[in-house]
LODONU-517911 format. One record per residue (C-alpha): residue in one letter; residue number from 1; x, y, z; chain. Coordinates in steps of 0.25 Angstrom, whole numbers. Example, Ala and Ser with C-alpha at 12.3 -4.5 7.8 and 13.67 -1.06 7.14 Angstrom:
+------+-----+-------+-------+-------+-------+
! rest !  nr !     x !     y !     z ! kette !
+------+-----+-------+-------+-------+-------+
!    a !   1 !    49 !   -18 !    31 !     A !
!    s !   2 !    55 !    -4 !    29 !     A !
+------+-----+-------+-------+-------+-------+
This chain:
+------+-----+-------+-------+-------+-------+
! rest !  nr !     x !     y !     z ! kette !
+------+-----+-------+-------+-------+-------+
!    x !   1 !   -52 !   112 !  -236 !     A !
!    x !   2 !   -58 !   101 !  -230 !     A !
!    x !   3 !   -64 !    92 !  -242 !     A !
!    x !   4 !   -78 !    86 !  -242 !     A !
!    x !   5 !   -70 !    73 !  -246 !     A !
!    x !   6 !   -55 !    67 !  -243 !     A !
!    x !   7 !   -52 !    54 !  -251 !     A !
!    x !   8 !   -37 !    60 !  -251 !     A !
!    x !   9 !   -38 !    57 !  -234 !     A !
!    x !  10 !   -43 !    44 !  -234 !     A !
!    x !  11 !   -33 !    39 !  -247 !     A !
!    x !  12 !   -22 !    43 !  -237 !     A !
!    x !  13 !   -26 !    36 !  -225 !     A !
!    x !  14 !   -27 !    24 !  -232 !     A !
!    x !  15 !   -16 !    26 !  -243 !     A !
!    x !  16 !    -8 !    15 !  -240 !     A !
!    x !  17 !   -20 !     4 !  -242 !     A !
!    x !  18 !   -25 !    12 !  -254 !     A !
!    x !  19 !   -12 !    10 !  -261 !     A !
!    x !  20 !   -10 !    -4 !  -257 !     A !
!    x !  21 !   -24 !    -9 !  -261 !     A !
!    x !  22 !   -23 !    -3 !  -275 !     A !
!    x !  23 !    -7 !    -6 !  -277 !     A !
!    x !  24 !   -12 !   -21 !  -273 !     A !
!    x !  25 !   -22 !   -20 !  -285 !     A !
!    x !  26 !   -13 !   -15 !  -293 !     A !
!    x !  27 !    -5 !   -26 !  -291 !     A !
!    x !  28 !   -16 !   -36 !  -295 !     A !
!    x !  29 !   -21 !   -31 !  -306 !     A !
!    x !  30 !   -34 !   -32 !  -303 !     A !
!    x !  31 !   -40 !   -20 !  -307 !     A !
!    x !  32 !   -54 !   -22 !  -309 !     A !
!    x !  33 !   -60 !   -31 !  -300 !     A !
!    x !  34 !   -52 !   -42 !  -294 !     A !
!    x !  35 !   -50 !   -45 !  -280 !     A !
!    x !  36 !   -49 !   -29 !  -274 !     A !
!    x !  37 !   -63 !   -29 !  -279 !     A !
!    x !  38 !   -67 !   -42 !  -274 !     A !
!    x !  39 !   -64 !   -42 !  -260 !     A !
!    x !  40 !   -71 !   -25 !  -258 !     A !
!    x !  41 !   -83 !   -33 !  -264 !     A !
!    x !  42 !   -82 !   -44 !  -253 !     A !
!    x !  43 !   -77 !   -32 !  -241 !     A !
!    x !  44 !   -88 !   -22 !  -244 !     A !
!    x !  45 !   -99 !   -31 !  -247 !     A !
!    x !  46 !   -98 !   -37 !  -232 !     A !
!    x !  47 !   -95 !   -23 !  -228 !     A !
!    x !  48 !  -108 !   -20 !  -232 !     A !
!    x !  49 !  -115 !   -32 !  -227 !     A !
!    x !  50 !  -117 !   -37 !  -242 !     A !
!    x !  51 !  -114 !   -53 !  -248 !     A !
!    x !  52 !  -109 !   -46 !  -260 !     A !
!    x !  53 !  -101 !   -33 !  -265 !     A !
!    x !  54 !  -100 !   -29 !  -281 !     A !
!    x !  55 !   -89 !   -19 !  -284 !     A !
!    x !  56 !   -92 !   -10 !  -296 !     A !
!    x !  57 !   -86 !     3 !  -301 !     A !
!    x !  58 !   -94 !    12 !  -295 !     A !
!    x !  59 !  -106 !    15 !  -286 !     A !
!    x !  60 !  -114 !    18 !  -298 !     A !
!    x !  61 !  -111 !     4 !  -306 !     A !
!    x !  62 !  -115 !    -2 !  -292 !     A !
!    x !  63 !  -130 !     3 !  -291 !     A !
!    x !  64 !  -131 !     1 !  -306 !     A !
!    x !  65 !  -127 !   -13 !  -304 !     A !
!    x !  66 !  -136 !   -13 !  -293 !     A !
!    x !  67 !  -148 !   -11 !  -300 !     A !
!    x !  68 !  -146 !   -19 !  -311 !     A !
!    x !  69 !  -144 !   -32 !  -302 !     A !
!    x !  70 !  -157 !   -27 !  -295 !     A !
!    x !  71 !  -164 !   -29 !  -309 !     A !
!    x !  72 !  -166 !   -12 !  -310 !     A !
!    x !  73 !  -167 !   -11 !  -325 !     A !
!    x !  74 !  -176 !    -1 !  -334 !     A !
!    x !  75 !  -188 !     6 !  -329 !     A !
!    x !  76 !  -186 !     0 !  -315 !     A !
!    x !  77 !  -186 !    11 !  -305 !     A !
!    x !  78 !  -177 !    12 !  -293 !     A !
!    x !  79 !  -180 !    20 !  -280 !     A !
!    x !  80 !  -170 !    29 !  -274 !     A !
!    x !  81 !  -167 !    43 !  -271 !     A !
!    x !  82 !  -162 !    56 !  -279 !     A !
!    x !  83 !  -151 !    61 !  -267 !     A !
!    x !  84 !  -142 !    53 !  -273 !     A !
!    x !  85 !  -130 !    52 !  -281 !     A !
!    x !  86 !  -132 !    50 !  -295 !     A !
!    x !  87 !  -128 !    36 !  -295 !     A !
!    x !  88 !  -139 !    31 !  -289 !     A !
!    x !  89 !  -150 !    35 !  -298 !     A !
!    x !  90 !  -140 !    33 !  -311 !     A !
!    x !  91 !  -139 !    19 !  -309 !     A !
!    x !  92 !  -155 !    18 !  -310 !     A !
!    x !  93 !  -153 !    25 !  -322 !     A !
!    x !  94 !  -142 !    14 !  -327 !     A !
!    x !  95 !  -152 !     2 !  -325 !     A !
!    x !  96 !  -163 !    11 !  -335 !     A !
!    x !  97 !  -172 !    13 !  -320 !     A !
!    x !  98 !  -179 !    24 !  -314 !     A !
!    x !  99 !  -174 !    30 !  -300 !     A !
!    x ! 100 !  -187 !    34 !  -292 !     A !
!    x ! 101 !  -182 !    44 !  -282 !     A !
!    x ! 102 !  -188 !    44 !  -267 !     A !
!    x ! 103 !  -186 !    56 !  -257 !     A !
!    x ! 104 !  -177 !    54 !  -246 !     A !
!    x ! 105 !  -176 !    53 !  -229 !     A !
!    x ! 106 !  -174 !    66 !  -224 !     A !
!    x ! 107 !  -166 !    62 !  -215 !     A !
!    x ! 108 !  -156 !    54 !  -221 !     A !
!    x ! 109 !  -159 !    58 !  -236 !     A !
!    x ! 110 !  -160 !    43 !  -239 !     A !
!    x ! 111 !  -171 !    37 !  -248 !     A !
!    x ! 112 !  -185 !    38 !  -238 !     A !
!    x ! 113 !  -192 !    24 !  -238 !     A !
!    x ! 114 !  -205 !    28 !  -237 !     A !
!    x ! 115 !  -205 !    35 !  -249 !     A !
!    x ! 116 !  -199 !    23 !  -257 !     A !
!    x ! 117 !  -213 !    15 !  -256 !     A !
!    x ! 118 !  -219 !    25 !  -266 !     A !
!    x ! 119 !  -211 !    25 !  -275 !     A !
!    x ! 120 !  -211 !    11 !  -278 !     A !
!    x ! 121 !  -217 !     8 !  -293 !     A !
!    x ! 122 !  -219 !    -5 !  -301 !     A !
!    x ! 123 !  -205 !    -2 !  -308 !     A !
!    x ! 124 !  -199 !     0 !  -294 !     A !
!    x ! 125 !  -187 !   -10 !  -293 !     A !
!    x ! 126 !  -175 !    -5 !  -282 !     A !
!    x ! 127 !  -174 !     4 !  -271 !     A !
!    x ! 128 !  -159 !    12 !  -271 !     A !
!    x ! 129 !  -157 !    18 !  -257 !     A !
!    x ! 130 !  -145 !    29 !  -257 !     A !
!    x ! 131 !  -138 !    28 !  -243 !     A !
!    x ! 132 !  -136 !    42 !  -244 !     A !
!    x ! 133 !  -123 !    48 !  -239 !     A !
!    x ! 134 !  -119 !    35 !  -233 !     A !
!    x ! 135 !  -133 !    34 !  -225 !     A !
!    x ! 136 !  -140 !    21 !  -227 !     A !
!    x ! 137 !  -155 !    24 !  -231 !     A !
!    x ! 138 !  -165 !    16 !  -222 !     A !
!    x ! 139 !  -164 !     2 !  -230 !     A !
!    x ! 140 !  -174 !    -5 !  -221 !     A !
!    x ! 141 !  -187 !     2 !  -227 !     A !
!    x ! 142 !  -183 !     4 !  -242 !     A !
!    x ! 143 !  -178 !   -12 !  -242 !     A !
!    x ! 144 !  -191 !   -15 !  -235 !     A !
!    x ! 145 !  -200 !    -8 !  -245 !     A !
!    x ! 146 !  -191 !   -14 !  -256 !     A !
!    x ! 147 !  -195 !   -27 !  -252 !     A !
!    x ! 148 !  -210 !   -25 !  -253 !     A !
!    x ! 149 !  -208 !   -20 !  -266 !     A !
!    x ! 150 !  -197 !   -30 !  -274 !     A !
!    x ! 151 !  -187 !   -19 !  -273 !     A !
!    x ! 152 !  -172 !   -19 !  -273 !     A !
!    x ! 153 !  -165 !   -10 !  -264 !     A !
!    x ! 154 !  -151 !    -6 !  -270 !     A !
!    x ! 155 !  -144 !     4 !  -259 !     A !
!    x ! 156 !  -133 !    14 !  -264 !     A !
!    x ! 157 !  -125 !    13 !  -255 !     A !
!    x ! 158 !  -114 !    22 !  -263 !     A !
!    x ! 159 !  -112 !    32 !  -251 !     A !
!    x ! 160 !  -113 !    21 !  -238 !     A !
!    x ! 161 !  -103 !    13 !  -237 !     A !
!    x ! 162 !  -104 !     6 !  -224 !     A !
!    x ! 163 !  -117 !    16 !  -219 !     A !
!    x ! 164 !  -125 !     5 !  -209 !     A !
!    x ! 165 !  -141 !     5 !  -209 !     A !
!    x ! 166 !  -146 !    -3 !  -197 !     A !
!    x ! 167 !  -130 !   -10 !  -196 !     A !
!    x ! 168 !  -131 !   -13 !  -209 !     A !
!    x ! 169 !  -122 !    -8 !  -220 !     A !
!    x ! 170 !  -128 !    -3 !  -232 !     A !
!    x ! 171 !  -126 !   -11 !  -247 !     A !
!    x ! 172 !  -129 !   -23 !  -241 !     A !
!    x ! 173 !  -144 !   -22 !  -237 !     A !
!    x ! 174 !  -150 !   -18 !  -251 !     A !
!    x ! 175 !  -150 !   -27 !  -261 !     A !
!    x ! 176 !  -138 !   -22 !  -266 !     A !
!    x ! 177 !  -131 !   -10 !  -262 !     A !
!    x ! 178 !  -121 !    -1 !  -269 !     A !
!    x ! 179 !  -110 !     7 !  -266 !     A !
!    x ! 180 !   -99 !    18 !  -273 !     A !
!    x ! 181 !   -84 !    18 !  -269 !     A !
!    x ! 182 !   -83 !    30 !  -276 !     A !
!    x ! 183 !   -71 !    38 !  -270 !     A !
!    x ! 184 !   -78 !    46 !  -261 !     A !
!    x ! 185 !   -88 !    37 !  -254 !     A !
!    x ! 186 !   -84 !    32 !  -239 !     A !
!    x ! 187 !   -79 !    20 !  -245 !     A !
!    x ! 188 !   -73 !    24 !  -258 !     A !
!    x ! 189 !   -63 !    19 !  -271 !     A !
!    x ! 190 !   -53 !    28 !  -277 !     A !
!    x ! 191 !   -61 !    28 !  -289 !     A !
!    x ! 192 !   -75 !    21 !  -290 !     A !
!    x ! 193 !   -81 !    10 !  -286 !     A !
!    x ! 194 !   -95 !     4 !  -282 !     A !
!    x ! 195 !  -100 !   -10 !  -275 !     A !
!    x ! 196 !  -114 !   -16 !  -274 !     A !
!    x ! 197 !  -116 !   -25 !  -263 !     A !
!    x ! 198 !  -128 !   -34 !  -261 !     A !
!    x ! 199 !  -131 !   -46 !  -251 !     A !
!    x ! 200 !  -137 !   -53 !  -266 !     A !
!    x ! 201 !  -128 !   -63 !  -272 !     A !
!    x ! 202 !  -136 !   -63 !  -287 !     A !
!    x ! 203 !  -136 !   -48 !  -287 !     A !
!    x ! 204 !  -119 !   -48 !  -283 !     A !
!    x ! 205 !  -118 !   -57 !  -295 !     A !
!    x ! 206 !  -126 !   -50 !  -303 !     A !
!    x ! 207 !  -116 !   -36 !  -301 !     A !
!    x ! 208 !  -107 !   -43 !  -302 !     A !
!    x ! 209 !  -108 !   -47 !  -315 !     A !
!    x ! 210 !  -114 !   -32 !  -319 !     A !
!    x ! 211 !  -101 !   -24 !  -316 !     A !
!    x ! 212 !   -93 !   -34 !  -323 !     A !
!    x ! 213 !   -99 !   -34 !  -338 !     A !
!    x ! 214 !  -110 !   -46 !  -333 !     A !
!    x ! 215 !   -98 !   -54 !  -333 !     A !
!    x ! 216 !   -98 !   -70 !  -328 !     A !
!    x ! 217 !   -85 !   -71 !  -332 !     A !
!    x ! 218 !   -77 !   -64 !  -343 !     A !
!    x ! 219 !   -83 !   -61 !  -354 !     A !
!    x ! 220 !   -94 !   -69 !  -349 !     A !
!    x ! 221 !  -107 !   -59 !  -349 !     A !
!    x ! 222 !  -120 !   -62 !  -342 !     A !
!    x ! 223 !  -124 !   -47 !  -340 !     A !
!    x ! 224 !  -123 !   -35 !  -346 !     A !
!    x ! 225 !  -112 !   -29 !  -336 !     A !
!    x ! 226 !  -104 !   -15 !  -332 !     A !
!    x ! 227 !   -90 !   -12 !  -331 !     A !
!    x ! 228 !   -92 !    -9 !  -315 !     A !
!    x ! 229 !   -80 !   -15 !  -310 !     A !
!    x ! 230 !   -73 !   -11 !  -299 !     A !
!    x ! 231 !   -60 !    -9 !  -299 !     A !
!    x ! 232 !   -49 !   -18 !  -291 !     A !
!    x ! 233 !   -41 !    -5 !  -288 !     A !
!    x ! 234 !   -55 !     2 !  -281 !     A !
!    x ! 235 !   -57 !   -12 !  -275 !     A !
!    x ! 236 !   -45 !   -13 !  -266 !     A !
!    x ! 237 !   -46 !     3 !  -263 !     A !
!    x ! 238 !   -60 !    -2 !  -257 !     A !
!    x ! 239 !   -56 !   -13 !  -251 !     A !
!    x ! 240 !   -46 !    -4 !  -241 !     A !
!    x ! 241 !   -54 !     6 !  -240 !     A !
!    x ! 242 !   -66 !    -4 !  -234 !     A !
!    x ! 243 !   -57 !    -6 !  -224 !     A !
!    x ! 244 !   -59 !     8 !  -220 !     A !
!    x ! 245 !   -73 !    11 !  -221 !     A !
!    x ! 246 !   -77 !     9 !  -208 !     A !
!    x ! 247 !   -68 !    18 !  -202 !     A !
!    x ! 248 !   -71 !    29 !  -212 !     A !
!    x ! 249 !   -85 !    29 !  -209 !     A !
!    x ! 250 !   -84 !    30 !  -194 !     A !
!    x ! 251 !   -75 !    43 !  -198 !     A !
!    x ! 252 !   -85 !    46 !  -206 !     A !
!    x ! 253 !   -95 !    45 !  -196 !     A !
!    x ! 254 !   -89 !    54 !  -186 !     A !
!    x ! 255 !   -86 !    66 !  -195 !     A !
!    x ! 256 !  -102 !    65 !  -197 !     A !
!    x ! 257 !  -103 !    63 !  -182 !     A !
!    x ! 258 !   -94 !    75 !  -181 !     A !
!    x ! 259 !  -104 !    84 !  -191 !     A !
!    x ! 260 !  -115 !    80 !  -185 !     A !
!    x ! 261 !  -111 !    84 !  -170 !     A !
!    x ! 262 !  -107 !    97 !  -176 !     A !
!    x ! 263 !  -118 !   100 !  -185 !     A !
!    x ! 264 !  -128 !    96 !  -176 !     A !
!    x ! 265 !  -138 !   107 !  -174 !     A !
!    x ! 266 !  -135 !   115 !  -186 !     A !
!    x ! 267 !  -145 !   121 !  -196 !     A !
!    x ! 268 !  -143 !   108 !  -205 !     A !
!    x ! 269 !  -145 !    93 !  -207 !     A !
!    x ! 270 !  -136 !    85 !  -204 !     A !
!    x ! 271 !  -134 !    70 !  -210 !     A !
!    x ! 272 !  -145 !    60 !  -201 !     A !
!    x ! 273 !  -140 !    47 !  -197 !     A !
!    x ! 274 !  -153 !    37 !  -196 !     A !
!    x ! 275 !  -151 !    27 !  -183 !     A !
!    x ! 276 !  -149 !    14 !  -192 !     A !
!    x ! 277 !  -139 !    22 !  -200 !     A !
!    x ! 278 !  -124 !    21 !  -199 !     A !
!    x ! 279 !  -122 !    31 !  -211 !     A !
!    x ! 280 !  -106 !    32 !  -218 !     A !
!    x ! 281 !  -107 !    47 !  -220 !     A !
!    x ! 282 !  -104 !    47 !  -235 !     A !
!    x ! 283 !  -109 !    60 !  -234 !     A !
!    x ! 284 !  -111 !    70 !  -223 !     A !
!    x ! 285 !  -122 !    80 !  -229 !     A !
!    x ! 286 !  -128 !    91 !  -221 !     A !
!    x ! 287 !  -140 !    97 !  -227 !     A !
!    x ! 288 !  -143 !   113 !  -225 !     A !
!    x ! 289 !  -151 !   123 !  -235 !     A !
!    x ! 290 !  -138 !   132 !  -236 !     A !
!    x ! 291 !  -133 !   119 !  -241 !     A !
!    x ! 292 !  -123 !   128 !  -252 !     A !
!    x ! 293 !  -120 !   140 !  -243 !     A !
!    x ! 294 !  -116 !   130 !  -233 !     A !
!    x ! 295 !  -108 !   121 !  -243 !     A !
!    x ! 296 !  -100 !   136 !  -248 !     A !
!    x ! 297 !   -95 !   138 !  -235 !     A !
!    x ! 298 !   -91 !   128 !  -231 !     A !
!    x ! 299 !   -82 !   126 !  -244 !     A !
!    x ! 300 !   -79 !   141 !  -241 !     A !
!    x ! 301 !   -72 !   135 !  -228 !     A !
!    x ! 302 !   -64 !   125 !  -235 !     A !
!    x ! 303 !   -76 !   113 !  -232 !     A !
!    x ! 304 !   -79 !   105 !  -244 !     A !
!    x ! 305 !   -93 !   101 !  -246 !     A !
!    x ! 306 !  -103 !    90 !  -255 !     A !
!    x ! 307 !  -116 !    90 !  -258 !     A !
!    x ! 308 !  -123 !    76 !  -261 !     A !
!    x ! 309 !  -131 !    77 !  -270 !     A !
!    x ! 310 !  -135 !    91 !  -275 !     A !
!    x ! 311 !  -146 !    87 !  -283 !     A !
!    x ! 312 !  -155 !    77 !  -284 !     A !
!    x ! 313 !  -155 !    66 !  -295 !     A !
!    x ! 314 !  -170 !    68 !  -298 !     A !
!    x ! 315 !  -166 !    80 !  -302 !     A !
!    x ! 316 !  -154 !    79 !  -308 !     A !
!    x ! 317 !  -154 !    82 !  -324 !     A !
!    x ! 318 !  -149 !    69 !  -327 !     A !
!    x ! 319 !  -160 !    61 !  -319 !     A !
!    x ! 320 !  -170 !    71 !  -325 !     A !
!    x ! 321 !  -177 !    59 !  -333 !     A !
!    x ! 322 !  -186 !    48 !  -331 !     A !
!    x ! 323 !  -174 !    41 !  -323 !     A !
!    x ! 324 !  -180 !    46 !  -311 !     A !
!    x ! 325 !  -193 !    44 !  -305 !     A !
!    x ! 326 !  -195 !    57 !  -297 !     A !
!    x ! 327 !  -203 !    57 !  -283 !     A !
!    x ! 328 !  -203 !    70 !  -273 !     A !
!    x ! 329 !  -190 !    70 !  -266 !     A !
!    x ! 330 !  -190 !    83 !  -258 !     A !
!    x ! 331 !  -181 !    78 !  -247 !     A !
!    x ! 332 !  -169 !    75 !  -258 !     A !
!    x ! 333 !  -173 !    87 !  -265 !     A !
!    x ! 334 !  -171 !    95 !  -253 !     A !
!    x ! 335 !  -160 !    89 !  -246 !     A !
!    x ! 336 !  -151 !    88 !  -257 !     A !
!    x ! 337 !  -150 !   104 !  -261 !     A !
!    x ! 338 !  -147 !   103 !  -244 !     A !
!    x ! 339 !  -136 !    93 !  -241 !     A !
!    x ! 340 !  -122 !    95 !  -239 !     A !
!    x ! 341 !  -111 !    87 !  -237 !     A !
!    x ! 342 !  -100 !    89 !  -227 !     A !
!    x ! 343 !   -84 !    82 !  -228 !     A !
!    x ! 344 !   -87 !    69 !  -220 !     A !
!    x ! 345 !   -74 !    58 !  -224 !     A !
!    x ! 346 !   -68 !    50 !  -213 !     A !
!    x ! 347 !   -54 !    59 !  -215 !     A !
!    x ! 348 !   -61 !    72 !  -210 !     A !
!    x ! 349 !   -55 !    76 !  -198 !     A !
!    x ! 350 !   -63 !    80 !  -185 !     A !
!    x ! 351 !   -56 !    96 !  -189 !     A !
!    x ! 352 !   -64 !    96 !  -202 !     A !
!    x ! 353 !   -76 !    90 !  -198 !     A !
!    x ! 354 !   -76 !   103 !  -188 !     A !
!    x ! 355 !   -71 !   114 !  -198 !     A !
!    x ! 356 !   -83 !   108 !  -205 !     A !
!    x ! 357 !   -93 !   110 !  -196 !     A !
!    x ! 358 !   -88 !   122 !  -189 !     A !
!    x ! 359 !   -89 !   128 !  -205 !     A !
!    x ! 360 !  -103 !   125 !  -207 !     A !
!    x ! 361 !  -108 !   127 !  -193 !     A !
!    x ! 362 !  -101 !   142 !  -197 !     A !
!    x ! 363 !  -109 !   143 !  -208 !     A !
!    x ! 364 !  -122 !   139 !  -202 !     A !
!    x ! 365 !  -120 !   148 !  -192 !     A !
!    x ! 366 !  -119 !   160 !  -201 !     A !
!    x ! 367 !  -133 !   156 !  -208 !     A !
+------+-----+-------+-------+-------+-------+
C-alpha cells in the first residue's frame, strides 16, 4: 500500500532531533509557552517576511484571533470562498459575522478578484484569501481593491507554508496572515498548532494578549481572551522541523514535477502553476469526471487517495443559515465533485510516484 500520507517517514528521518527538542523541554518545564515557543515565533515570522509571529493552538484559534484584531465583530461580513476547509468560514461565525462567498479561478481554484468588487456591501469589512493547496492566490489585485475600499485582507495561509507570490512568501503580505501546524500540513506539530504573522506591531499586541486571557500580566485582564496557547513541547518540535522545510518543499516539488511530466496529456487536469507562483504542494489534486471510479481503482491497487473538499461549505447542513451570504459559485460547485488528490509527501520515492501514475494511466486507458 502506498499511503496518501507518511508522517511515520518523516518522524524517522529526523528521530533524533524530534526527541532531543521535546526531552530539552521536558527538562524545562515549560510546558506552555516559554522560550521553545518564543523563538519559532521569532524563526517563522522572518521565514515569512513578517515583523511579528503569534503562536496559538491551532489554525483555527489563529484566523479567529485574526479577525477579531481586524475589528470583524457582529453583522460585519467577510469575503472568501466555499472550497475550503471548514475553518475558515467557522472563524467568521465565531466573531457573529457573515461569510459572503465568491467563485473561484479556474485555473488555480483560488478566490477570482474580479468577482470580489461586486460583492462589496456597506457591512463589508475584510477580504480572507485561502491559498489553496499551498498555491498563493493572486494577492496584488484583492489587496489593491481592498485599499479602495477600507478593507483588511486576512490570508489563510493554513496549507502554504513557504508558497512564494512574486518572491514573496505568503503570511507576510496581508495584514495579517494565519497558518495551522496541524500534523499533516508541510510544516507540521505532533499535535496542533497555529500562528498568525503580521508586519503590524498594535495588531501582534493585540493577539497576543487574545490567546492569553487578555492578559497584561497575571491576573491582570485588559480583554476578554481565549485559552489559545501554544504548547512549549509543539513549539520546539516546530522549531527543528523549520529547519527542514525548505528541503521538504523542494521534494515536494519534484514529485509534482514527476506527476506532471507523466500525466501530461491525459484526459484530466492537472494542478496549474501561475508564473508568479512558487506553490508548496500541500496538495496535489487532479480533477477528472470519473473522479470515484478513478479513486476505487486506484485503492483497488494498493494507492491511497484524498479528496479536498467534497462538498462545498455553502452547502453544508451546518452553514445552511443566514451565516452565509450565497453568490453563484459554479466553478466551486463544479470543481469540487471533480478533484482528486494523489500522495505527494517529500518521503515518496521515485518507484511509487511511477506505480502511481502507471496505475492511473492504466485506468484511463480502459475508459
Amino acid at each position: 500500500m502506498i499511503p496518501f500520507l507518511d508522517l511515520k517517514a518523516q518522524y524517522r528521518s529526523i528521530k533524533e532531533e524530534i526527541d532531543q527538542a521535546v526531552l530539552n523541554t521536558l527538562a524545562s518545564s515549560q510546558y506552555v509557552l516559554g522560550a521553545e515557543v518564543s523563538a519559532f515565533e521569532e524563526e517563522f515570522a522572518e521565514y515569512c517576511g513578517a515583523a511579528h509571529g503569534i503562536a496559538v493552538n491551532s489554525g483555527t484559534s489563529a484566523l479567529h484571533l485574526a479577525l477579531l484584531t481586524a475589528e470583524i465583530g457582529p453583522g460585519d461580513e467577510v469575503i472568501t470562498v466555499s472550497n475550503t476547509f471548514v475553518a475558515t468560514v467557522a472563524a467568521i461565525d465565531y466573531c457573529g459575522a457573515i461569510a459572503v462567498f465568491v467563485d473561484v479561478d479556474p485555473d488555480t481554484l483560488n478566490m477570482d478578484p474580479t468577482l470580489i468588487e461586486s460583492a462589496i456591501t456597506e457591512r463589508t469589512r475584510a477580504i480572507l484569501p485561502v491559498h489553496l493547496h499551498g498555491h498563493p492566490a493572486d494577492l496584488d489585485p484583492i489587496l489593491e481593491v481592498a485599499r479602495r475600499h477600507n478593507l483588511r485582507v486576512i490570508e489563510d495561509a493554513c496549507q502554504a507554508h513557504g508558497a512564494e507570490y512574486k518572491g514573496r512568501r505568503v503570511g507576510g503580505i496581508g495584514d495579517l496572515g494565519c497558518f495551522s501546524f496541524y500534523p499533516g500540513k508541510n510544516l507540521g506539530a505532533c499535535g496542533e498548532g497555529g500562528m498568525v504573522v503580521t508586519q503590524n506591531q498594535a495588531f501582534a499586541n493585540k493577539i497576543r494578549l487574545l490567546r492569553d486571557w487578555g492578559q497584561e500580566k497575571k491576573y491582570h485582564h485588559v480583554l476578554k481572551g481565549y485559552n489559545y496557547r501554544m504548547d512549549g513541547i509543539q513549539g520546539a518540535i516546530l522549531r527543528v522541523k523549520l529547519r527542514h522545510l525548505d528541503d521538504w518543499t523542494a521534494a515536494r516539488r519534484e514529485v509534482a514535477h514527476q506527476y506532471n511530466e507523466q500525466l501530461a496529456g491525459l484526459a484530466l487536469r492537472i494542478p496549474t502553476e501561475k508564473p508568479w507562483a512558487k506553490p508548496v504542494y500541500h496538495v496535489y489534486a487532479v480533477r477528472t469526471q470519473e473522479r470515484d471510479a478513478l479513486q476505487q481503482h486506484l485503492n483497488e491497487r494498493g494507492v491511497q487517495t484524498g479528496i479536498h473538499y467534497p462538498i462545498p461549505i455553502h452547502l453544508q447542513k451546518a452553514y445552511a443559515d443566514s451565516s452565509c451570504h450565497i453568490n453563484r459559485l459554479p466553478i466551486c460547485e463544479e470543481s469540487s465533485s471533480h478533484l482528486l488528490s494523489l500522495p505527494i509527501y517529500p518521503e515518496l520515492s521515485i518507484e511509487s510516484i511511477g506505480k502511481i501514475n502507471t496505475t492511473l494511466i492504466q485506468h484511463l486507458n480502459l475508459n
